[in-house]
C-alpha positions as CSV (number, residue, x, y, z in Angstrom):
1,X,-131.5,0.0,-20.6
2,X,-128.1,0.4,-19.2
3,X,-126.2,3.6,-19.1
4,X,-124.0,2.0,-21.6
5,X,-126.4,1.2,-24.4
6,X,-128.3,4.7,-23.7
7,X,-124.6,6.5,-24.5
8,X,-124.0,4.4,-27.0
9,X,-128.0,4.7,-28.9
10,X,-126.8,9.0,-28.6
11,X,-123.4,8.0,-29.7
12,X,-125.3,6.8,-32.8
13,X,-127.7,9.8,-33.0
14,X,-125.3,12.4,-33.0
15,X,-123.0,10.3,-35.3
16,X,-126.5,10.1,-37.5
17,X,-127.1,14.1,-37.0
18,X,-123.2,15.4,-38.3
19,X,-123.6,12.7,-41.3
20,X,-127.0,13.9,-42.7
21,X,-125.8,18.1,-41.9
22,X,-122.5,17.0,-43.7
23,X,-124.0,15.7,-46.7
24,X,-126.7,18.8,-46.6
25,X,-124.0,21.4,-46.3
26,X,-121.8,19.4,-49.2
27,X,-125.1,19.7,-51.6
28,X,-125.6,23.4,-50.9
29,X,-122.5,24.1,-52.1
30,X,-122.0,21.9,-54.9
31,X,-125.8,23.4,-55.6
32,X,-124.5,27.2,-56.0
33,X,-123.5,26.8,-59.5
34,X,-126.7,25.6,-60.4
35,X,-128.2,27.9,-58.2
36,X,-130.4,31.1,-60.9
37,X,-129.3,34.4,-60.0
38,X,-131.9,37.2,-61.3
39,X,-131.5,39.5,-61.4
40,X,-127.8,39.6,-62.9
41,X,-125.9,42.4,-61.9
42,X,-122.4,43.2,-62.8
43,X,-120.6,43.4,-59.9
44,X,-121.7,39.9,-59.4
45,X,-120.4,39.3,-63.2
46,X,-117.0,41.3,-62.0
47,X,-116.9,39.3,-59.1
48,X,-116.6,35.6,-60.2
49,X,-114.5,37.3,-62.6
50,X,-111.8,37.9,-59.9
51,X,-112.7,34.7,-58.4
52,X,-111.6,33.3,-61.7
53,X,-108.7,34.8,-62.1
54,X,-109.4,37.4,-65.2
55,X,-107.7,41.2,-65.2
56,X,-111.5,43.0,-64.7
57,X,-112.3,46.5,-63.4
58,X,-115.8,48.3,-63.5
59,X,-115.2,51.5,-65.7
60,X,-116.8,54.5,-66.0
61,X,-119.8,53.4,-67.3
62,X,-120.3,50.8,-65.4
63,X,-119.3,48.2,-67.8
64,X,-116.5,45.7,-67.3
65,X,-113.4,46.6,-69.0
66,X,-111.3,42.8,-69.6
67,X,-107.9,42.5,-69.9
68,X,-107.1,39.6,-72.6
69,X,-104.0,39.1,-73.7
70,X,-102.9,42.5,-73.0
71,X,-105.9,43.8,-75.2
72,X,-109.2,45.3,-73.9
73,X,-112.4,43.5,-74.2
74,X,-115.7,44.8,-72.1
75,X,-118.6,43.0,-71.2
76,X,-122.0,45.1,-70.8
77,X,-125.4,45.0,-70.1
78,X,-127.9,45.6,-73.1
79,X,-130.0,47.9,-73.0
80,X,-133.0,46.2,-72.1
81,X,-130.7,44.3,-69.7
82,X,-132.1,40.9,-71.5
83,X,-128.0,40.1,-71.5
84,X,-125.1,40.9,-71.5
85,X,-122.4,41.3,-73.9
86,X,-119.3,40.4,-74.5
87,X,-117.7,43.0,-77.1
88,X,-114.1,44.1,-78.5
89,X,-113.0,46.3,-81.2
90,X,-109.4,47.0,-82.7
91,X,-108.7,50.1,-85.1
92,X,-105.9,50.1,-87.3
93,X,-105.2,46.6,-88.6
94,X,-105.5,44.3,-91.0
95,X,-108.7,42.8,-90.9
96,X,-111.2,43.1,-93.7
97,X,-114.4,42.0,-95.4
98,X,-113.3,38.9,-96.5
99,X,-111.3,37.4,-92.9
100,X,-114.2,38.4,-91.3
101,X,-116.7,36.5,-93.3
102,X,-114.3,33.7,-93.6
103,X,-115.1,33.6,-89.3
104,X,-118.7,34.0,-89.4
105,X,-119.1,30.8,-91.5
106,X,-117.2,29.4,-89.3
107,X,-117.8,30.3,-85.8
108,X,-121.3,30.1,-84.6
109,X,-121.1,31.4,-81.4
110,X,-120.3,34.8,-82.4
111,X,-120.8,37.9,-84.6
112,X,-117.8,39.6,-86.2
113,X,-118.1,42.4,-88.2
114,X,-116.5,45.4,-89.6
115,X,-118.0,49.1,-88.3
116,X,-118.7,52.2,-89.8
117,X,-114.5,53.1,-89.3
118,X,-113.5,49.9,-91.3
119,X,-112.9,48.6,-87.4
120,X,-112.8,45.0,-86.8
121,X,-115.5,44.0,-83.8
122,X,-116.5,41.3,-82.1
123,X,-119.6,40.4,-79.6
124,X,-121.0,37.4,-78.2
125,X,-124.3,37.6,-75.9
126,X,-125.5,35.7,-72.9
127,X,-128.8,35.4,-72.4
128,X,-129.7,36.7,-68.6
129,X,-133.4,37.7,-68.9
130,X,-134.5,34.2,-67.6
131,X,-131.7,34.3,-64.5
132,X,-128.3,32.8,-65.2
133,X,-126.1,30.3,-63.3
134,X,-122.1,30.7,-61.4
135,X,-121.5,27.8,-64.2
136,X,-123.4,29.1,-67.1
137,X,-121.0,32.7,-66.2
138,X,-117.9,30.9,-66.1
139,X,-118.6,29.1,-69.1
140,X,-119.4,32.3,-70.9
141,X,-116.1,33.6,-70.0
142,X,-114.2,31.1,-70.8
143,X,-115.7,30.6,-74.1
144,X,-115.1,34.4,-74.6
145,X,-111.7,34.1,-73.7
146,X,-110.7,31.4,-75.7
147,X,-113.1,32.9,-78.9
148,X,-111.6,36.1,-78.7
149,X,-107.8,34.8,-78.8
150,X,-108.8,32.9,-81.7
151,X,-110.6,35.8,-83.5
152,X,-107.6,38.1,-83.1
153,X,-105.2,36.0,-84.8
154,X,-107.8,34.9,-87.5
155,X,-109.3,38.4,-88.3
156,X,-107.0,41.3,-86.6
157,X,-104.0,39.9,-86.8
């Protein structure tokens, strides 16, 4: 074998080598949204959350508090931590019985309903108990997002 065949046979190799660690490194990335994170914790939540653009903080408690619109939303753990919650509540407005009922038939995804204070509320769960996914949390946002803006002008408002 000449010198020039032998560089060019590791020419090849190497070529061979960055190809296959390219198309391995590619996967693992496109593989992170599928990727199941368990447990869920919510500065992970609060994290892709930033990522993503939203107005989140951790209050208090621990919860994220959601800026929408200008209007607060929070998403919490619940109790048994089996998911977490999206969740919003207005006092004072002009939301009642029937607007509210008028969205449950409606909307599937969610629960409206009026509290003990004749507030309007609304909460949507995702299921975590099992281990959830970047996408499955970014859909779950988005959806929230998007449900909520829609709720407020068809119940509060």
């Amino acid at each position: 074998m000449t010198i020039r065949a032998f560089a060019r046979d590791v020419a090849l190799i190497l070529l061979g080598c960055m190809i296959f660690v390219t198309t391995i490194s590619a996967q693992e990335l496109e593989g992170e949204e599928q990727f199941v994170f368990k447990p869920v914790e919510i500065d992970w939540i609060l994290e892709i959350m930033k990522n993503e653009g939203y107005s989140a903080t951790k209050d208090k408690d621990g919860d994220v508090e959601w800026k929408i619109d200008g209007f607060k939303a929070w998403i919490v753990f619940s109790d048994d931590e089996s998911h977490l919650l999206f969740y919003s509540a207005f006092g004072d407005t002009e939301a009642n019985l029937r607007k509210v009922n008028t969205w449950n038939s409606e909307v599937i995804y969610s629960r409206s309903y009026i509290d003990d204070n004749g507030d309007p509320i609304i909460e949507y769960p995702l299921r975590t108990k099992s281990g959830v996914t970047r996408e499955q949390v970014n859909d779950f946002l988005s959806l929230c997002r998007d449900m909520f803006t829609e709720w407020y002008a068809d119940v509060v408002n």
